[in-house]
Backbone as a ProteinNet text record, in pm:
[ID]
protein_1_A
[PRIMARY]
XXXXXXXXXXXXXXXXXXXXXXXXXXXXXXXXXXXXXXXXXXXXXXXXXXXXXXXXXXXXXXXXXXXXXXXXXXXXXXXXXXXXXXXXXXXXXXXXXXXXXXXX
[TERTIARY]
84.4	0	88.3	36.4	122.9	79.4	152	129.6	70	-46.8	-36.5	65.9	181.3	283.3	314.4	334.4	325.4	218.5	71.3	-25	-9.7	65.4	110.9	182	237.1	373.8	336.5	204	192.9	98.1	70.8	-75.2	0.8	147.6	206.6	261.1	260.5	276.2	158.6	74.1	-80.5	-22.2	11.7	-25.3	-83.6	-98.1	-168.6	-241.2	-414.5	-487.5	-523.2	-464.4	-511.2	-599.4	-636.5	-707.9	-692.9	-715.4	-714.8	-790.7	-847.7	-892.5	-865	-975.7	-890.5	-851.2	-918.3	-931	-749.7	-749.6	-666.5	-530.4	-503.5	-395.4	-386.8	-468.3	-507.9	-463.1	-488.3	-408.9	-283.6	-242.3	-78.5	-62.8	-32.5	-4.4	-37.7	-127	-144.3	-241	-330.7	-393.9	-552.9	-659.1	-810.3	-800.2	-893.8	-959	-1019.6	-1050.8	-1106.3	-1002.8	-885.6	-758.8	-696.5	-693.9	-743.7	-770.2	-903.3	-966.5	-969.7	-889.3	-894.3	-755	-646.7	-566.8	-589.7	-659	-690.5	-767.5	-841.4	-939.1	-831.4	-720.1	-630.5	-496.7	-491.5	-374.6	-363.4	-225.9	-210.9	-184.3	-154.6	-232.8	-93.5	-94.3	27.7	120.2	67.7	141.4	110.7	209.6	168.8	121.7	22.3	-21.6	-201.6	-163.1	-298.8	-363.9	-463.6	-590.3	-685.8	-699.6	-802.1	-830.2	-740.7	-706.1	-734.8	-794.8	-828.6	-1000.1	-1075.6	-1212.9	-1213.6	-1375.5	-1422.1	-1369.9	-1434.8	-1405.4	-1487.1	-1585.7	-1693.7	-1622.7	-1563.4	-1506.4	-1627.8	-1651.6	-1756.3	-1635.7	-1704.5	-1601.3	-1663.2	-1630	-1696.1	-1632	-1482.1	-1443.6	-1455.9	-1502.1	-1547.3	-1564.5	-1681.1	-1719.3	-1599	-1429.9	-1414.6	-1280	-1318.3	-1263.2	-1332.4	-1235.2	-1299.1	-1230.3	-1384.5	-1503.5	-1536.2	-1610.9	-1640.1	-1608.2	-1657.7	-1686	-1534.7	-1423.1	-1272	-1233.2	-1296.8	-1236.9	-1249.3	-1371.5	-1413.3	-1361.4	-1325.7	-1254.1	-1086.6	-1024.4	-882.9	-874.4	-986.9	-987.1	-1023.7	-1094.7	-1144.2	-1049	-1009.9	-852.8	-696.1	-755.9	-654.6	-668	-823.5	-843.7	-955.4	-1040.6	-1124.4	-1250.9	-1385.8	-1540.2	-1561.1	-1634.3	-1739.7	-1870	-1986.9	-2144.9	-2109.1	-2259.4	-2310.8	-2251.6	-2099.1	-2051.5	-1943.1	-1868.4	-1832.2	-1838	-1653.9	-1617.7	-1641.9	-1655.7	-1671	-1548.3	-1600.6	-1468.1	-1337	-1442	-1337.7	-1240.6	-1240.6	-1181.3	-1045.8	-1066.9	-967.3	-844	-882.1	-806.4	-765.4	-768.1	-752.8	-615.6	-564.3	-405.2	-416.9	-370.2	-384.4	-183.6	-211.6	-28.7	-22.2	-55.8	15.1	35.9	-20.4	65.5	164.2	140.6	213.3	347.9	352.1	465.1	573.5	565.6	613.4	766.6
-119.4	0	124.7	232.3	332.5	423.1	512.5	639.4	773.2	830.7	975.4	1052.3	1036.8	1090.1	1106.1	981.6	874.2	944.3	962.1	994.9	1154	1241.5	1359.7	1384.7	1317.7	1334.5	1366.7	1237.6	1244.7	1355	1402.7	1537.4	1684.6	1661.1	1800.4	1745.1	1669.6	1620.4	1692.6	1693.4	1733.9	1863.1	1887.7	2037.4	2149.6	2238.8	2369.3	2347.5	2338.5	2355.5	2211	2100.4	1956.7	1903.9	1784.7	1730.1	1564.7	1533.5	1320.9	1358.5	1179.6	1141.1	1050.2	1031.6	982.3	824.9	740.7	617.3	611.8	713.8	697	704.1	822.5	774.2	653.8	638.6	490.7	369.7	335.1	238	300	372.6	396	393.4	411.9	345	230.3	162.5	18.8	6.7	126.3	147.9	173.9	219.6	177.3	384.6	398.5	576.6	617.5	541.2	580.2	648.6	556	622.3	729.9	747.6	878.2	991.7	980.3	1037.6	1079.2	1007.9	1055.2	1149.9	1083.6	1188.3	1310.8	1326.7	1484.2	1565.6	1505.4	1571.5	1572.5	1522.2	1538.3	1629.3	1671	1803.9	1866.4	1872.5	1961.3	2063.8	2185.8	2302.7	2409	2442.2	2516.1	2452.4	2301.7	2224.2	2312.3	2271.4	2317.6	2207.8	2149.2	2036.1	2049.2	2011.4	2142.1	1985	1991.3	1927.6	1928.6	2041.3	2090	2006	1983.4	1912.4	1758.9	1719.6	1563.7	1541.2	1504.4	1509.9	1400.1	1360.1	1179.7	1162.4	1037.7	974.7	1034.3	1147.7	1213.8	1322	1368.1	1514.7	1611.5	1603.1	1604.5	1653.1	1759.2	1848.2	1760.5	1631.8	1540.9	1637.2	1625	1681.2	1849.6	1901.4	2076.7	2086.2	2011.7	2010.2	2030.1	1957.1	1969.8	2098.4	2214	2291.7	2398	2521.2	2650.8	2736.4	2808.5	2773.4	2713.9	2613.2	2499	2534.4	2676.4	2733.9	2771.9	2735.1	2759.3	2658.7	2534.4	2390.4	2478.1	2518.9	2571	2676.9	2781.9	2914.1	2839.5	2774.3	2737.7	2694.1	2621.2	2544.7	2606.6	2725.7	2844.6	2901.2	2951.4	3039.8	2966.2	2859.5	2768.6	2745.5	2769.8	2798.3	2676.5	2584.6	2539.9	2588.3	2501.1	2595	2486.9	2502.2	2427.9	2473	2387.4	2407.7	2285.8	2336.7	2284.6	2117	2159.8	2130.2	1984.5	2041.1	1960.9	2004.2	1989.8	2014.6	1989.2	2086.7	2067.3	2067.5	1944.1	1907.6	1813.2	1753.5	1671.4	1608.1	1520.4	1423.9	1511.7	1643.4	1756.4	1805	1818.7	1838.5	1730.9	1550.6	1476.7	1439.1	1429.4	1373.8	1244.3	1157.7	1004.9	958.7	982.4	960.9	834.6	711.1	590.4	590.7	718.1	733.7	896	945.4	1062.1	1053	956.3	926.2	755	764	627.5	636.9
0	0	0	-65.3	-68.8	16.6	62.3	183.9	137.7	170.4	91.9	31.5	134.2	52	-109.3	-143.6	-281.5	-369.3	-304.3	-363.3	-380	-289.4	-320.4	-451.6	-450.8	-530.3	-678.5	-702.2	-813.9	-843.2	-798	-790.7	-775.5	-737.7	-793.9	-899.7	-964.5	-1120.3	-1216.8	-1174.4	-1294.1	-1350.8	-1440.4	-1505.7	-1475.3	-1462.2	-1480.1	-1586.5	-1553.9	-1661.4	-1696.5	-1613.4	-1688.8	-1545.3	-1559.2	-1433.7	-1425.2	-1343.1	-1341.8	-1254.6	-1229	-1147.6	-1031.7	-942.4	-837.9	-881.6	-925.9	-1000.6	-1082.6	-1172.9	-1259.3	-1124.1	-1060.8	-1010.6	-881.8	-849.2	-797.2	-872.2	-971.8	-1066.2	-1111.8	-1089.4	-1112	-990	-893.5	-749.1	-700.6	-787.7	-737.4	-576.7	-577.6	-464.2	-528.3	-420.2	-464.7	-432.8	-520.7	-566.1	-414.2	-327.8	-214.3	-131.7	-126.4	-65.5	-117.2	-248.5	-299	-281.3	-253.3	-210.8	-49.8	50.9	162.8	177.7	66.8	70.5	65.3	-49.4	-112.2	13.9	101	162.7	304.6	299.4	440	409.2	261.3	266.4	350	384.8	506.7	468.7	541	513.4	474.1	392.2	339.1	279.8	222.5	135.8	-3.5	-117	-246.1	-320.5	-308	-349.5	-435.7	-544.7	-642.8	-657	-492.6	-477.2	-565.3	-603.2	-699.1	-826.3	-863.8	-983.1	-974.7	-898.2	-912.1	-872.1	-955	-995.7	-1009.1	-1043.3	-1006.3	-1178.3	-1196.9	-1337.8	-1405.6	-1404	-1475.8	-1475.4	-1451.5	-1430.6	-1339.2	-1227.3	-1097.9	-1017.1	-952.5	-904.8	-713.4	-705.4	-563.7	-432.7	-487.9	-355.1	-277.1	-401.5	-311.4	-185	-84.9	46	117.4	56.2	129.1	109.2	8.3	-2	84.7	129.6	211.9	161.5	100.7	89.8	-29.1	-34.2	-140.9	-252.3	-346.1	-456	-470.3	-421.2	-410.6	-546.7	-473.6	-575.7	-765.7	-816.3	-931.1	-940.5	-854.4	-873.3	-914.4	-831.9	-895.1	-1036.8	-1034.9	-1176.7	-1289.7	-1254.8	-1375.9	-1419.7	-1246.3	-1336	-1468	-1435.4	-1506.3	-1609.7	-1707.2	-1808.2	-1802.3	-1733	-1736.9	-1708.6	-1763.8	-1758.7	-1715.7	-1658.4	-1534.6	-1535.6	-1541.6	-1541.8	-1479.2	-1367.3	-1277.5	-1235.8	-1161	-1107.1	-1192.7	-1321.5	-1409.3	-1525.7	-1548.4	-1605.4	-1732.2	-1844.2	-1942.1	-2048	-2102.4	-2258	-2165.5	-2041.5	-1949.5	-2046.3	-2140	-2210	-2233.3	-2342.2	-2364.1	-2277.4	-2124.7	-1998	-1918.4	-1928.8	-1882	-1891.3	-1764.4	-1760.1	-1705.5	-1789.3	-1739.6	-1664.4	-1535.7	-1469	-1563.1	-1574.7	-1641.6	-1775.5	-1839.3	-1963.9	-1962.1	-1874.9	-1869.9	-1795.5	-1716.3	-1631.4	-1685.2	-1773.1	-1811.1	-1798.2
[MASK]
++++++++++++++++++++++++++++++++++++++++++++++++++++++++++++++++++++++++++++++++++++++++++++++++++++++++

């Protein structure tokens, strides 16, 4: 099993302006999207670690709740040159960074 750390690492990997999901870097770590997902929501606080950037397999902005204040998660991601309606991203496919082919 790998450590958030691990799961950090690869999430200051994403681009400016691109996005994955939690799934995708889950199978490049050889770990399940849930753990994932508890990483992202346990950043510690004045890390540079662009949370923002990891959305469900729909491009579903899931984790906002646990941004402050929520409407933060979509403000980072706007400024980066992505559009978002009602809560998802649009032209997901276009902005998708897949780590197991980007990191080979």
């Amino acid at each position: 099993m790998n450590s958030f750390d691990d799961i950090y690492e690869v999430v200051k990997l994403i681009p400016k302006g691109r996005v994955t999901s939690y799934g995708a870097i889950a199978r490049y770590l050889g770990t399940h999207a849930r753990i994932v997902g508890w990483a992202m929501n346990a950043v510690p606080k004045g890390q540079n670690i662009p949370a923002h950037r990891v959305v469900n397999r729909n491009g579903v902005l899931t984790g906002k709740a646990h941004f402050s204040p929520p409407e933060s998660m979509q403000e980072y991601l706007e400024s980066e040159g992505l559009i978002i309606q009602d809560n998802q991203i649009q032209d997901f496919a276009q902005f998708y960074w897949e780590p197991g082919e980007e990191l080979l």
